[in-house]
Each structure stands twice: as C-alpha cells, then as structure tokens.
C-alpha positions, 0 to 999 in steps of 0.5 A: 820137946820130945826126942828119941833114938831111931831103934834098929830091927832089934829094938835097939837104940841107934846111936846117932839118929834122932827123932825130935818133936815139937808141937805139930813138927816131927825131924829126923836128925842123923849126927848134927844135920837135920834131915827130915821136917815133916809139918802140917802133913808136908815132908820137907827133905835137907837139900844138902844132906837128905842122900849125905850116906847109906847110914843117913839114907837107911834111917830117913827111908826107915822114919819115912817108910819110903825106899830112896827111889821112892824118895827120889820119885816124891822130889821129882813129883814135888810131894816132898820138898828140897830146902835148907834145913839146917839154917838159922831156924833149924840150927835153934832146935840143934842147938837146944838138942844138943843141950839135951842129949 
C-alpha cells in the first residue's frame, strides 16, 4: 500500500486528501470517504459522495483531470460508474488507512 497527500499548485501537501494504492487499484479519499476508485482502467465514482463539496470536487477533478462537467457527461455516458464505495470492502482499505496515517 502506497498513500500520499494530493498537493495544491504549490506543491504543497493538502491536508485531507488522499491518494492510496493498492496493487492495480488507485483511490482518491477526501477526509474519511472514498471517492474515486480507478481499477483495470475503469473509474468508479462514490455515489454518494463524489459531488459531497466544492473541496472534495476541486481535488477529485484535480486527481482526474476532468472539470465536473466533464465528470458529470462520463456518468451520463456510462464511461464513469456510480457505486457505493464506502461499503464493506472499501471501509477495509479505510480502516487500515486510518491506522497509517
């Protein structure tokens, strides 16, 4: 497992958000909900909280490269996928984040 801070344009850490990888699997975490999943080539968005706040939404886009509308269009197209990331697989890798950080 490797974890690291999401840095602003100054190449400075921001506190709070997070990048985790795990083997194939990249997440983008903003305080304690993961947002982004990207695995295999496939980008899976946290249903609930993928649009939580303009902060969450700033560093998803950022780890992305995507603006929201953008993001927005992927859902509509299918090319990104709406799921429950935050359930019992994923709060795993929260956990042990948690123990971490």
């Amino acid at each position: 497992m490797n974890f690291r801070n999401i840095t602003n344009a100054k190449g400075k850490n921001v506190p709070n958000q997070f990048v985790i990888t795990i083997g194939n699997k990249e997440y983008f975490k903003s305080y304690d909900s993961m947002i982004v999943k990207i695995e295999n080539g496939k980008v899976y968005l946290d249903e609930t909280y993928w649009d939580y706040s303009s902060t969450t939404s700033k560093y998803r886009n950022q780890f992305l490269g995507d603006t929201t509308k953008e993001t927005q269009r992927k859902i509509k197209s299918g090319e990104y996928i709406l799921t429950n990331l935050n359930g019992e697989e994923d709060n795993e890798i929260i956990k042990t984040f948690k123990f971490l950080k």
